[in-house]
N, CA and C atoms as an extended XYZ file, in Angstrom:
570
Properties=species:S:1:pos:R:3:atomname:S:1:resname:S:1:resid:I:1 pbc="F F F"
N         2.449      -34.066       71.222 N   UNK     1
C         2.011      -33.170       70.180 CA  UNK     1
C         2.899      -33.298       68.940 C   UNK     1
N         4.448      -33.709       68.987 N   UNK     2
C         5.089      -33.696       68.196 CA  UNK     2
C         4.739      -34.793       67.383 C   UNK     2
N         4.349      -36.026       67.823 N   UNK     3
C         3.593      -36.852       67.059 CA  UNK     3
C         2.352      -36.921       66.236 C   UNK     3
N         1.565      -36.046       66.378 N   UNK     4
C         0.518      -36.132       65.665 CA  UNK     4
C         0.949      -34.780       64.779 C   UNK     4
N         1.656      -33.950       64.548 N   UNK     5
C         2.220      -33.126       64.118 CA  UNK     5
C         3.324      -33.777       62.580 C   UNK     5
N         3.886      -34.518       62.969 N   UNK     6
C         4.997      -35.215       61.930 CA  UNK     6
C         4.015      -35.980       60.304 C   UNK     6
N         2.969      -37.062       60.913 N   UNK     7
C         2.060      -37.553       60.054 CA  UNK     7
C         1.132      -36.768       59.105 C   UNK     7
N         0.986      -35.631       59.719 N   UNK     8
C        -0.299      -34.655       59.514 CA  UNK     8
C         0.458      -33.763       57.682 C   UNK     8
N         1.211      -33.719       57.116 N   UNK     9
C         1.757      -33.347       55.584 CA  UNK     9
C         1.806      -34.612       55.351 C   UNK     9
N         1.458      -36.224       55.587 N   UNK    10
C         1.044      -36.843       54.817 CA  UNK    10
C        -0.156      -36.720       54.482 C   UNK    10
N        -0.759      -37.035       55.708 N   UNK    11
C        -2.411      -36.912       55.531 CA  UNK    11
C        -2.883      -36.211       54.709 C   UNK    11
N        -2.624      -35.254       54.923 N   UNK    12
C        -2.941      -33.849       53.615 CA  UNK    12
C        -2.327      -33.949       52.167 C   UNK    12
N        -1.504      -34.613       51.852 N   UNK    13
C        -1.189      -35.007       50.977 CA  UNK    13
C        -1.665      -36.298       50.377 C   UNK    13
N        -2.417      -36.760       51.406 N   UNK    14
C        -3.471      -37.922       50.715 CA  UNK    14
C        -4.822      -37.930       50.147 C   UNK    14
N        -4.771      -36.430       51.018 N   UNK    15
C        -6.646      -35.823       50.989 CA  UNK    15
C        -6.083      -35.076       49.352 C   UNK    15
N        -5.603      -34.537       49.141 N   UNK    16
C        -5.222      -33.255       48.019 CA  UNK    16
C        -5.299      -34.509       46.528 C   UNK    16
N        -4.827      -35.691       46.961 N   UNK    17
C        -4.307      -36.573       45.758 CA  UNK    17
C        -5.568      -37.302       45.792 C   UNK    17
N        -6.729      -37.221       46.388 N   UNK    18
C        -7.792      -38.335       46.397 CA  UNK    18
C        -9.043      -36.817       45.207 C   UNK    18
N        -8.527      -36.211       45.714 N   UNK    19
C        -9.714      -34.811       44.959 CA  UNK    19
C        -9.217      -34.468       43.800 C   UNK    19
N        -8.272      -35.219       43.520 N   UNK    20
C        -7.367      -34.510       42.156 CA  UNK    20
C        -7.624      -36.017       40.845 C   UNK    20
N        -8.229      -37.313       41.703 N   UNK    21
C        -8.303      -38.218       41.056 CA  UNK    21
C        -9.606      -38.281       40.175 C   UNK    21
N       -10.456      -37.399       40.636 N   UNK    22
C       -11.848      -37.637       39.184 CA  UNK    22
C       -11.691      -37.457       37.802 C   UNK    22
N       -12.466      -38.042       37.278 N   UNK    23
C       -12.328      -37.380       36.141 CA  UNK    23
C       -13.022      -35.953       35.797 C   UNK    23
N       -12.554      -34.992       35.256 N   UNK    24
C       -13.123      -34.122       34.916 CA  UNK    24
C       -14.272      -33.692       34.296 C   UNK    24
N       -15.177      -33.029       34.578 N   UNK    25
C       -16.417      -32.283       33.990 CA  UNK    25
C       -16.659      -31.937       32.711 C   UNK    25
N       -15.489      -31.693       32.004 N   UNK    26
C       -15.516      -31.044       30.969 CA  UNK    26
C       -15.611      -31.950       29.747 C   UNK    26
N       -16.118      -31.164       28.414 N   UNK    27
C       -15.761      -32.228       27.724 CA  UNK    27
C       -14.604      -32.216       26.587 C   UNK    27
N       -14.403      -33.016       25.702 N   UNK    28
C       -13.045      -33.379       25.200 CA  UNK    28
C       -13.099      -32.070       24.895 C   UNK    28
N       -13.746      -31.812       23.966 N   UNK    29
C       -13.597      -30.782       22.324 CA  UNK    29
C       -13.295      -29.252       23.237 C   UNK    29
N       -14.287      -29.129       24.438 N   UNK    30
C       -13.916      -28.249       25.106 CA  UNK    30
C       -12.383      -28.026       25.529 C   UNK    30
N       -12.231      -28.892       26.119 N   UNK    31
C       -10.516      -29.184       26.436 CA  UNK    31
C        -9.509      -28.691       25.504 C   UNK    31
N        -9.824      -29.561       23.919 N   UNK    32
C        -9.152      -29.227       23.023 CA  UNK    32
C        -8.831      -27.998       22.311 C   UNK    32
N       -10.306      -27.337       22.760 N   UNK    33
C       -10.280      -25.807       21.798 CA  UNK    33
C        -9.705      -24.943       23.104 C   UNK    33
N        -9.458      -25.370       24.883 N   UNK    34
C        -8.855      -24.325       25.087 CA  UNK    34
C        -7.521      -24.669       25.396 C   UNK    34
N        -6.895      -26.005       25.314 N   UNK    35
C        -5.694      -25.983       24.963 CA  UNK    35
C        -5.031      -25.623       23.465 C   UNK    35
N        -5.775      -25.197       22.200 N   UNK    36
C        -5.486      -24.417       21.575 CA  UNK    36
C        -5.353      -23.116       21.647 C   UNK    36
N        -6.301      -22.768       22.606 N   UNK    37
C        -6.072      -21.227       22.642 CA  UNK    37
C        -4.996      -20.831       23.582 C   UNK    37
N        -4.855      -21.677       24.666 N   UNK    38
C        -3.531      -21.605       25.316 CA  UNK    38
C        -2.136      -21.440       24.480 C   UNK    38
N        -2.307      -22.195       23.785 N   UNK    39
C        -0.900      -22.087       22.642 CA  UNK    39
C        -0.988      -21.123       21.650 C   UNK    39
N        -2.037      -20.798       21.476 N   UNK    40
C        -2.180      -19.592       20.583 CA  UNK    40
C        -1.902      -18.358       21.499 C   UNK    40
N        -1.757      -18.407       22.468 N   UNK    41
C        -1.516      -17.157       23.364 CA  UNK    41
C        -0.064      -16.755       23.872 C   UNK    41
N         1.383      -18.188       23.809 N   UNK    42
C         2.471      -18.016       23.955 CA  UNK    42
C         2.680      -17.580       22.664 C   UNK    42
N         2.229      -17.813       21.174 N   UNK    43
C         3.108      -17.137       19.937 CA  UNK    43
C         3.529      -15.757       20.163 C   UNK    43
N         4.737      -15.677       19.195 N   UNK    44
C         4.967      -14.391       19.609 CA  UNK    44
C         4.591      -13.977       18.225 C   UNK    44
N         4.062      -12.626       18.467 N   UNK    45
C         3.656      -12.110       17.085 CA  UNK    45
C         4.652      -11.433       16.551 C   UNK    45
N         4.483      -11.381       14.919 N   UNK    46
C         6.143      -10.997       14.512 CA  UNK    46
C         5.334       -9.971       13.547 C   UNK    46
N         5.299       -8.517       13.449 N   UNK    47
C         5.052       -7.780       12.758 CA  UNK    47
C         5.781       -7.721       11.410 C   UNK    47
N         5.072       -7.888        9.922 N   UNK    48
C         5.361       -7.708        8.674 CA  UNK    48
C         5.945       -5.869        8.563 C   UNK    48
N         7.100       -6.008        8.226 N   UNK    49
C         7.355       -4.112        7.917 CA  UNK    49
C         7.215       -4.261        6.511 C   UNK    49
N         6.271       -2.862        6.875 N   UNK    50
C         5.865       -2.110        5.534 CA  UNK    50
C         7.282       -1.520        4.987 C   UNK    50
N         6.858       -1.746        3.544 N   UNK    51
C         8.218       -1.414        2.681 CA  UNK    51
C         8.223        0.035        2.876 C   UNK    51
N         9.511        0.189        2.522 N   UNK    52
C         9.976        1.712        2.643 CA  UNK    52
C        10.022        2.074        1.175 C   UNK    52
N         9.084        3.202        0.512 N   UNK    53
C         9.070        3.577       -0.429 CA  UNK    53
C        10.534        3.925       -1.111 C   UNK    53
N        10.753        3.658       -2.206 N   UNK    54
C        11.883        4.341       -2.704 CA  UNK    54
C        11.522        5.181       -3.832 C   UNK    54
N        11.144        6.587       -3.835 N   UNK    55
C        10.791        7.421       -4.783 CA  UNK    55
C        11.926        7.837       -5.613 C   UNK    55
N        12.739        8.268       -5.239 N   UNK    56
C        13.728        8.034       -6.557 CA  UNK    56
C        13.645        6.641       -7.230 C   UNK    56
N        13.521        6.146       -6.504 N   UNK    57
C        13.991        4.517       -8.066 CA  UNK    57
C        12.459        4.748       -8.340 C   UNK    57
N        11.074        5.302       -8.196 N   UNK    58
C        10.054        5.064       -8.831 CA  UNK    58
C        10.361        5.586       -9.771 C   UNK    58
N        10.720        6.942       -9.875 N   UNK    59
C        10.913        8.197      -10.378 CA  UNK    59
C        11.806        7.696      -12.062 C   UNK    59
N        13.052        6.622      -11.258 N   UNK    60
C        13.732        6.435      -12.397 CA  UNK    60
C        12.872        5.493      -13.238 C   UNK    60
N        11.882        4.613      -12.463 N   UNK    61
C        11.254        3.753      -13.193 CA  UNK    61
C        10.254        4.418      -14.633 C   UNK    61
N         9.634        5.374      -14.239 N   UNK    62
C         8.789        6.161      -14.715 CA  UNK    62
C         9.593        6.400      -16.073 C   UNK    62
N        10.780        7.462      -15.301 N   UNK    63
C        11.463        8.336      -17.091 CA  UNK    63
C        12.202        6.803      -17.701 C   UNK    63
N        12.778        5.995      -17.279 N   UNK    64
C        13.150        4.888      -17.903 CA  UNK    64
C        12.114        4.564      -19.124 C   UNK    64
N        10.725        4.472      -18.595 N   UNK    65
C         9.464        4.287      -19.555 CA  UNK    65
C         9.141        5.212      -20.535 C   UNK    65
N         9.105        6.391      -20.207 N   UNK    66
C         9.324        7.858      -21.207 CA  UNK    66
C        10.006        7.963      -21.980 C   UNK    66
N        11.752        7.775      -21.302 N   UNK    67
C        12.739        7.801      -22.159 CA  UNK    67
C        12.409        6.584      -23.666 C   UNK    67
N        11.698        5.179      -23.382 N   UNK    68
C        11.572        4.256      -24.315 CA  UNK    68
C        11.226        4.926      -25.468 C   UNK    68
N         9.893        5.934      -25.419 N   UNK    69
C         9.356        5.860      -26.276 CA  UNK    69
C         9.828        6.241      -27.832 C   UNK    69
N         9.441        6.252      -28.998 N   UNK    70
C        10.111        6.176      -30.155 CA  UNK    70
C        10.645        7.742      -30.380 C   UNK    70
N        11.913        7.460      -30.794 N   UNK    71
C        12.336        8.609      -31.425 CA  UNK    71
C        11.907        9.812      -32.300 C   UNK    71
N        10.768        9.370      -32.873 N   UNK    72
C        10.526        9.884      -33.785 CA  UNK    72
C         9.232       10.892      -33.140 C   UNK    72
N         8.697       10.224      -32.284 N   UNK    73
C         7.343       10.804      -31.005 CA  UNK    73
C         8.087       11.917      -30.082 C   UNK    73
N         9.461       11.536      -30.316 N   UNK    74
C        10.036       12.468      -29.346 CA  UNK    74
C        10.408       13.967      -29.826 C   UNK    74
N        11.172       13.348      -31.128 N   UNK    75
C        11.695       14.793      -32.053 CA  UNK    75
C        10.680       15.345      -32.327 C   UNK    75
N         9.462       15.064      -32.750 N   UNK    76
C         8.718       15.703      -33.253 CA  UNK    76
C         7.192       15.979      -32.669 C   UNK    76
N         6.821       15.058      -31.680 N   UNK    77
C         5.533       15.554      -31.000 CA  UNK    77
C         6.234       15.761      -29.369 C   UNK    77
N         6.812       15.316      -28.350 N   UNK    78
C         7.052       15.539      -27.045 CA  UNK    78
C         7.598       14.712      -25.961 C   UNK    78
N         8.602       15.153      -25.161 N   UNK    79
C         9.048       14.619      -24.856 CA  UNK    79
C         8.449       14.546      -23.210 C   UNK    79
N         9.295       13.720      -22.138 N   UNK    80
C         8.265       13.634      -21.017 CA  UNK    80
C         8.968       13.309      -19.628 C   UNK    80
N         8.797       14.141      -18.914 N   UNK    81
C        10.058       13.568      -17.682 CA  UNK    81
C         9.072       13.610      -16.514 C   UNK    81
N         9.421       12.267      -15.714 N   UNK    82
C         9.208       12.458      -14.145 CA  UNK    82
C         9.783       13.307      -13.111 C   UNK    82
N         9.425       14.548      -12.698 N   UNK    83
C        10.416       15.283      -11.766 CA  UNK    83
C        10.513       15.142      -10.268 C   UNK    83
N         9.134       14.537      -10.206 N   UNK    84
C         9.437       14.472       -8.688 CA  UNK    84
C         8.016       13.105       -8.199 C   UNK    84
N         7.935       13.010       -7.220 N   UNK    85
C         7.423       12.431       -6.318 CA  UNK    85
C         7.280       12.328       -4.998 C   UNK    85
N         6.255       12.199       -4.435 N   UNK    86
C         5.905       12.503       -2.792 CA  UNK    86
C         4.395       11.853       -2.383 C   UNK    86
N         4.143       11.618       -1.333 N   UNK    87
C         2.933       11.375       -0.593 CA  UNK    87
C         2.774       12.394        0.220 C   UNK    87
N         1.795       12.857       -0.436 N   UNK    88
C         0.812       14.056        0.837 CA  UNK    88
C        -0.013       13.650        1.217 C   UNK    88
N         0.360       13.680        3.004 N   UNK    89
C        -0.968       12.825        3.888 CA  UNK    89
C        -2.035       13.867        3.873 C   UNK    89
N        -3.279       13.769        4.060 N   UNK    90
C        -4.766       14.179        4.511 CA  UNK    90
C        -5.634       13.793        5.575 C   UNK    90
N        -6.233       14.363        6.112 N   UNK    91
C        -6.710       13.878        7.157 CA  UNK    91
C        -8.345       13.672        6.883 C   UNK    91
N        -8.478       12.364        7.320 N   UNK    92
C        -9.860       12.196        6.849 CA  UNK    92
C       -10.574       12.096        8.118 C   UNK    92
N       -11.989       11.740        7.867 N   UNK    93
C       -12.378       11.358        9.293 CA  UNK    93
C       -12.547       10.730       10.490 C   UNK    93
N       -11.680        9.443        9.447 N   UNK    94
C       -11.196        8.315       11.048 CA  UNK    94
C        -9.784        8.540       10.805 C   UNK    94
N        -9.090        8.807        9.972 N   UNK    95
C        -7.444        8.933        9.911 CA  UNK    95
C        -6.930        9.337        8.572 C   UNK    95
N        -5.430        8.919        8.883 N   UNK    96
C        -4.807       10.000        8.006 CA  UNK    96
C        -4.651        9.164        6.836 C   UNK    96
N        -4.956        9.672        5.417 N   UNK    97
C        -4.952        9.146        4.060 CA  UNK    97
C        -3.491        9.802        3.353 C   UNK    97
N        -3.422        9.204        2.155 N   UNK    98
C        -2.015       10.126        1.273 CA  UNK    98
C        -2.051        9.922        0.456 C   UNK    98
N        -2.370       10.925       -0.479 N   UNK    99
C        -2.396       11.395       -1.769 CA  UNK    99
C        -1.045       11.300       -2.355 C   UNK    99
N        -1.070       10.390       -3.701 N   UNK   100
C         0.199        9.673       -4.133 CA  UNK   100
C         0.323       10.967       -5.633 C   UNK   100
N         1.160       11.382       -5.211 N   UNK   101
C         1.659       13.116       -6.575 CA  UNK   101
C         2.695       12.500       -6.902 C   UNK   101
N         2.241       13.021       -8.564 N   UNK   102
C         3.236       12.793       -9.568 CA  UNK   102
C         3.693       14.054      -10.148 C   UNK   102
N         4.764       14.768      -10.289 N   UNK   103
C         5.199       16.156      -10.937 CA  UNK   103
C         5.992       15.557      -12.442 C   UNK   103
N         4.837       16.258      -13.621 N   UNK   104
C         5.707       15.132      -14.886 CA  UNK   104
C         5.800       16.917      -15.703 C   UNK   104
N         6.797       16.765      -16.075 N   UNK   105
C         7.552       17.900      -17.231 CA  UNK   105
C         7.201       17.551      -18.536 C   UNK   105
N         6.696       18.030      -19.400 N   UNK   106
C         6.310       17.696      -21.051 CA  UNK   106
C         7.156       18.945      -21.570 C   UNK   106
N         7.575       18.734      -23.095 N   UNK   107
C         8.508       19.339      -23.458 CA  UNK   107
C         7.970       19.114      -25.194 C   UNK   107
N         7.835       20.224      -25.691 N   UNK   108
C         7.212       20.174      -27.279 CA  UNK   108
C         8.743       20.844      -27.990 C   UNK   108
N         8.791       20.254      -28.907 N   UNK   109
C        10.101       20.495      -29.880 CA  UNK   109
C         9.829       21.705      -30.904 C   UNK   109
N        10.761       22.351      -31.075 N   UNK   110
C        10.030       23.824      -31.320 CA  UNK   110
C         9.560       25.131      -31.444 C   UNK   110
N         9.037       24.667      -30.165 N   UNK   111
C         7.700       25.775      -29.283 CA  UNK   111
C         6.500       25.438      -29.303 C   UNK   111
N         6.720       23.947      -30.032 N   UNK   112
C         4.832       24.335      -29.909 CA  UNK   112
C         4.106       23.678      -28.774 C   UNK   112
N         3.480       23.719      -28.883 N   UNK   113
C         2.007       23.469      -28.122 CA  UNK   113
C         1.171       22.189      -27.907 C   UNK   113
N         2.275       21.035      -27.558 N   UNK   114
C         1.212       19.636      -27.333 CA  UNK   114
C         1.254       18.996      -26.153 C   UNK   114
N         1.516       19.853      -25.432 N   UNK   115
C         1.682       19.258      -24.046 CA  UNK   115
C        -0.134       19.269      -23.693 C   UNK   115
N        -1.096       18.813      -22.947 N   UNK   116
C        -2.189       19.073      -22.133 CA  UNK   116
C        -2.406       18.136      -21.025 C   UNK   116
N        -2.731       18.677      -20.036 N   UNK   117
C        -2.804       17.591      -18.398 CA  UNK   117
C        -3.605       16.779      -18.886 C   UNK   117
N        -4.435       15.856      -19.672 N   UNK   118
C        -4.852       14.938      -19.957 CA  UNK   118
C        -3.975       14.022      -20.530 C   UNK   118
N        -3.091       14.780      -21.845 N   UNK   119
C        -2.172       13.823      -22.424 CA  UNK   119
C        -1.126       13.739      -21.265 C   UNK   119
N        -0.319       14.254      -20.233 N   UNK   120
C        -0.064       13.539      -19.317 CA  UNK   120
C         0.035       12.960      -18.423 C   UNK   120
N        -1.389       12.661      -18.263 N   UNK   121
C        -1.541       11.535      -16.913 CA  UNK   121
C        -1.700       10.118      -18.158 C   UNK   121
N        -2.305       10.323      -19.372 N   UNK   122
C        -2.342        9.145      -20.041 CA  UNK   122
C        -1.071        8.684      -20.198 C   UNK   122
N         0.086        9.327      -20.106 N   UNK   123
C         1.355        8.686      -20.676 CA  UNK   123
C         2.032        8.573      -19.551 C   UNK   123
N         1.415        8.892      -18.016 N   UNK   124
C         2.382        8.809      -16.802 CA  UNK   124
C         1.517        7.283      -16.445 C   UNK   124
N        -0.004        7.337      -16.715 N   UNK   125
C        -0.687        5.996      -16.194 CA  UNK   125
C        -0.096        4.871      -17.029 C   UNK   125
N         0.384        4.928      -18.654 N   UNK   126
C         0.751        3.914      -19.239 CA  UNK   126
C         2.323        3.147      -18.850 C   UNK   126
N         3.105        4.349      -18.537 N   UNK   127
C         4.135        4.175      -17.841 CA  UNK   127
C         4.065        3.582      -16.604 C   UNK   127
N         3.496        3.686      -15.799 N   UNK   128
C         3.211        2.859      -14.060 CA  UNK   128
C         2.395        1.477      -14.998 C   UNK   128
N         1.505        1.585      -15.549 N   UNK   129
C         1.157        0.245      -15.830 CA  UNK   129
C         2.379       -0.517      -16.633 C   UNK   129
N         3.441       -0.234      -17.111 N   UNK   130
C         4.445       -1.245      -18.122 CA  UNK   130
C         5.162       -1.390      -16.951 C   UNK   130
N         5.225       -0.721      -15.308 N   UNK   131
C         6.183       -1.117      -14.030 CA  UNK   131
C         5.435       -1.539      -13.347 C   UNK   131
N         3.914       -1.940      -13.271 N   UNK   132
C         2.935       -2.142      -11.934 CA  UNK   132
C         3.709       -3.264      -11.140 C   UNK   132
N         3.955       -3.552      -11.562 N   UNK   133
C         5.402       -5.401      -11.092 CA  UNK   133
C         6.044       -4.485       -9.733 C   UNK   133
N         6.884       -3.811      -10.642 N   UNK   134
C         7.638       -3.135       -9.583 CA  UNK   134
C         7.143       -1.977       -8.528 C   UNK   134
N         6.067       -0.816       -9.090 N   UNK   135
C         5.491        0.332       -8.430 CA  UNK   135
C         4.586       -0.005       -7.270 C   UNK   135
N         3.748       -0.881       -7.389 N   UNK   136
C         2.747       -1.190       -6.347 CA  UNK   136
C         2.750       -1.993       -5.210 C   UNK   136
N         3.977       -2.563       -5.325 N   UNK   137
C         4.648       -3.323       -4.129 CA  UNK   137
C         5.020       -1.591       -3.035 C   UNK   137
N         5.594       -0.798       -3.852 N   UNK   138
C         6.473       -0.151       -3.159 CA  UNK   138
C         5.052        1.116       -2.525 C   UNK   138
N         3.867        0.984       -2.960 N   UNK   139
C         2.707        1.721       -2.341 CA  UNK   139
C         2.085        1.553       -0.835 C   UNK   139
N         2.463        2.466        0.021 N   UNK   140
C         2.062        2.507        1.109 CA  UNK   140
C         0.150        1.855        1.201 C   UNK   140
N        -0.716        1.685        1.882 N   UNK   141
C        -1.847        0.814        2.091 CA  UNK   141
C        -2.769        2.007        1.952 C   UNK   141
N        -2.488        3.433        2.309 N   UNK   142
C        -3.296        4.086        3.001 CA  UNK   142
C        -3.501        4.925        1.972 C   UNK   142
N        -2.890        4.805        0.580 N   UNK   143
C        -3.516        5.893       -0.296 CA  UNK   143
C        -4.778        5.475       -1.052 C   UNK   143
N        -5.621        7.073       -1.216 N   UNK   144
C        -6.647        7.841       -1.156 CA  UNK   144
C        -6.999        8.020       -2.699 C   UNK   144
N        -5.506        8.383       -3.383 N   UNK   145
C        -5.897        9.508       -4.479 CA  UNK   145
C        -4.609        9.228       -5.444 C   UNK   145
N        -4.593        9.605       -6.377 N   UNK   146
C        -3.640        9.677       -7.505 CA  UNK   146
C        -3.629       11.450       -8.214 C   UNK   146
N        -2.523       12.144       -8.077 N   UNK   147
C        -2.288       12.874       -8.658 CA  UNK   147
C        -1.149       13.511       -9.652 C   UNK   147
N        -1.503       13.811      -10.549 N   UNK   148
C        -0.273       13.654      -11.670 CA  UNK   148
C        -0.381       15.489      -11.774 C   UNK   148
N         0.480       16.253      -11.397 N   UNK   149
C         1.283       17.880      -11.760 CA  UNK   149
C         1.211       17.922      -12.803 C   UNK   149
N         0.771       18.743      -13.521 N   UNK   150
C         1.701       18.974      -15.367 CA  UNK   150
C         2.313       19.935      -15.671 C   UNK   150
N         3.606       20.396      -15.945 N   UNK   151
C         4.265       20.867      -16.386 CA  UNK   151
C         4.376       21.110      -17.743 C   UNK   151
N         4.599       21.981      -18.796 N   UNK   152
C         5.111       22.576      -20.037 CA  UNK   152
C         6.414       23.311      -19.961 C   UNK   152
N         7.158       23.069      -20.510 N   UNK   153
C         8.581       24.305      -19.741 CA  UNK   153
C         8.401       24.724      -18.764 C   UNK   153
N         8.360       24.000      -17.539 N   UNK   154
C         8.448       24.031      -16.304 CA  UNK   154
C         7.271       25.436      -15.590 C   UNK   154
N         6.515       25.224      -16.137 N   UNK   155
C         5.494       26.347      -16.150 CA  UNK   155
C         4.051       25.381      -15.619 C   UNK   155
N         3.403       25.391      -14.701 N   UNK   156
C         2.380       24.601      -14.446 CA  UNK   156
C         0.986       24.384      -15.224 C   UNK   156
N         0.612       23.630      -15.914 N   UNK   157
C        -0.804       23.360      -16.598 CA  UNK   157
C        -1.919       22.867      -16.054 C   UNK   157
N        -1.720       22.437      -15.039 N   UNK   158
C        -2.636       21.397      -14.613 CA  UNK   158
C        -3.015       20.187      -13.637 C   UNK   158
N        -3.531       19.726      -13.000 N   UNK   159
C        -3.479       18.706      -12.429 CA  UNK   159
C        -4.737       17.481      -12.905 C   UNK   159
N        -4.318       16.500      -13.263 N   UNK   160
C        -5.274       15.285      -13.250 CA  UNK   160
C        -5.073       14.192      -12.411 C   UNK   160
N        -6.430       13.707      -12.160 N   UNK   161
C        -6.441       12.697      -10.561 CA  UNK   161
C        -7.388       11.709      -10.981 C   UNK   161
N        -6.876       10.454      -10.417 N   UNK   162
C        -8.116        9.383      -10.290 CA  UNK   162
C        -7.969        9.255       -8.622 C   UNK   162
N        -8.905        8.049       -8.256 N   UNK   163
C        -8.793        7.807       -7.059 CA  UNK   163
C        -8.043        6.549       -6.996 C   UNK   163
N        -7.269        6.012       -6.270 N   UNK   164
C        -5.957        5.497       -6.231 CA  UNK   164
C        -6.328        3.717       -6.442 C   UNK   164
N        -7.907        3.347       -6.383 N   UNK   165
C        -8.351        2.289       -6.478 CA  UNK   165
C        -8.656        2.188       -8.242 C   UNK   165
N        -8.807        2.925       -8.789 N   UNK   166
C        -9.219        3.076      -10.006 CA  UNK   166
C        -8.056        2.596      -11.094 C   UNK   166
N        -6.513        3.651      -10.356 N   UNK   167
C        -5.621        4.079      -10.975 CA  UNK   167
C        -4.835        2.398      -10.719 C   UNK   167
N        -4.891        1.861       -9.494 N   UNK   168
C        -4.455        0.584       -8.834 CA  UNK   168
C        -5.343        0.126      -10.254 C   UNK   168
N        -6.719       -0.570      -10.447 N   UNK   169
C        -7.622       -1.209      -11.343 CA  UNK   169
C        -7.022       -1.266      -12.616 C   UNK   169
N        -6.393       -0.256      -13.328 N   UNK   170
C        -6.111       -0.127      -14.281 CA  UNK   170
C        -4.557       -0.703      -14.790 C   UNK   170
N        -4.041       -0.242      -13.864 N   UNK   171
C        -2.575       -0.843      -13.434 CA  UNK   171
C        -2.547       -2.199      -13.685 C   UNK   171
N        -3.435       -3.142      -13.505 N   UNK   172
C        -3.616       -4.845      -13.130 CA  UNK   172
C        -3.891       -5.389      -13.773 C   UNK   172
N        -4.892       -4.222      -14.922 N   UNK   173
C        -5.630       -5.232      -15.635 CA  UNK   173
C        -7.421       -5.234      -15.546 C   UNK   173
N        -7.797       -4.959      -14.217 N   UNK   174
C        -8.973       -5.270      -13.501 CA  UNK   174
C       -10.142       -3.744      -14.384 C   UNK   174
N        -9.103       -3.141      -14.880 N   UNK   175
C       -10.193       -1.312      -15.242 CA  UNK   175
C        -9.867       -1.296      -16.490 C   UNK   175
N       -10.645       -1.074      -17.690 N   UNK   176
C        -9.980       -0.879      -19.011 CA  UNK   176
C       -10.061        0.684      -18.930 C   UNK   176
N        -9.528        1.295      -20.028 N   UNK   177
C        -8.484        2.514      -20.415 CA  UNK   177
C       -10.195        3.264      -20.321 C   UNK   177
N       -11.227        2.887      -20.737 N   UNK   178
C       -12.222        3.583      -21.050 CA  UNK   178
C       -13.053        3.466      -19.935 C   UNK   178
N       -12.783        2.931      -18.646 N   UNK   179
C       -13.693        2.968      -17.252 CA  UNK   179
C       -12.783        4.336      -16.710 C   UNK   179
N       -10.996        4.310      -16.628 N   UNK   180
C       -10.446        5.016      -16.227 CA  UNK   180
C       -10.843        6.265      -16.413 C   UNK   180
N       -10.565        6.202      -18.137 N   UNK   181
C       -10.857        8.111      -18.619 CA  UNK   181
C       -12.060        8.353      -17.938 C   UNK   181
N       -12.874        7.996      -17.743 N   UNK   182
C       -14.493        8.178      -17.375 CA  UNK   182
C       -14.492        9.116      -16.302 C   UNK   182
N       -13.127        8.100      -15.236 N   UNK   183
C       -13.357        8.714      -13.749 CA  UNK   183
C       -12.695        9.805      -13.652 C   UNK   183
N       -11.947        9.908      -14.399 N   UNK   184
C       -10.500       11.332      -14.154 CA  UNK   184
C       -11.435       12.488      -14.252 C   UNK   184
N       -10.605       13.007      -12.969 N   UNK   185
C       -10.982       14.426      -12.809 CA  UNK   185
C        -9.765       15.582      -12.440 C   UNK   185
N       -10.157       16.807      -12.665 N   UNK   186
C        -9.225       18.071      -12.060 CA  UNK   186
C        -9.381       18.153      -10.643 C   UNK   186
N        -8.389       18.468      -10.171 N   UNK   187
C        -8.249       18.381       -8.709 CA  UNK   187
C        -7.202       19.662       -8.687 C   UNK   187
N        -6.962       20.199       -7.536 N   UNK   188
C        -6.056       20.937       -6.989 CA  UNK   188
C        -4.266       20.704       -6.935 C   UNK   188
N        -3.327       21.326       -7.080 N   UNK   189
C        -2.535       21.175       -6.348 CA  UNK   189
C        -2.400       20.594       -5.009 C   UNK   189
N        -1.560       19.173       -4.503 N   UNK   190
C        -1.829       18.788       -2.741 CA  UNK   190
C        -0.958       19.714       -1.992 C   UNK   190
């Protein structure tokens, strides 16, 4: 018994190597597209991180642009500060959106009276458009909305809003000044 026992892992090793010798069924291109997908399946995927907003440096970007404007616009018709900035998320109906707020301070030399939430979203939108280089890199994917606060001596006037594709459009190049005004509307406090 020990003899026919010893030969018997050749034998089988002759039968295994005679079934392994055909050629295969398949054809090339087949072959090829799933040894691509084989290799497409060891990559390792490397997730892109989303930038981390920096609202202060927007913030400085903004009054940097304000501060430019001429001296003479300043002494005598108004002056214009960025005070704050934030994303307020919303919840929509497949997920959560964020409303991109702007809080801008206007300041009339004086006492008088030329501040209006129209004239400052026009001079907060002209300002993001002379930084779009720098501002829209630093925009999360998921905003919804554009909203600009208005302030007069720190006293609230108003809010004006585009929708954040519009306000993006205009920013680029892609929206002229007269598609924009069109769309602006009053909106709420977020």
């Amino acid at each position: 018994m020990k003899r026919f026992l010893a030969p018997l892992p050749i034998l089988l090793l002759v039968l295994l190597n005679a079934c392994g010798t055909a050629t295969p069924a398949i054809p090339e291109q087949m072959g090829t597209a799933v040894a691509q997908t084989q290799t497409a399946v060891v990559w390792t995927l490397t997730a892109s991180p989303t930038p981390e907003t920096d609202e202060a440096t927007i913030i400085d970007w903004l009054n940097a642009e304000f501060s430019g404007v001429d001296s003479l616009e300043r002494t005598i018709d108004a002056q214009f500060k960025a005070v704050d900035m934030k994303f307020v998320p919303q919840q929509d109906l497949n997920n959560t959106i964020q409303i991109f707020r702007v809080d801008v301070q206007c300041e009339c030399p004086r006492g008088a009276s030329c501040c209006t939430p129209e004239r400052i979203f026009v001079i907060t939108m002209q300002a993001m458009k002379q930084r779009q280089e720098k501002i829209l890199p630093q925009m999360p994917p998921n905003i919804s909305e554009m909203r600009v606060v208005c302030f007069q001596s720190w006293n609230y006037i108003g809010v004006r809003s585009a929708w954040w594709s519009d306000a993006r459009g205009y920013m680029l190049g892609e929206l002229s000044g007269y598609q924009l005004g069109a769309r602006v509307f009053s909106s709420s406090v977020p």
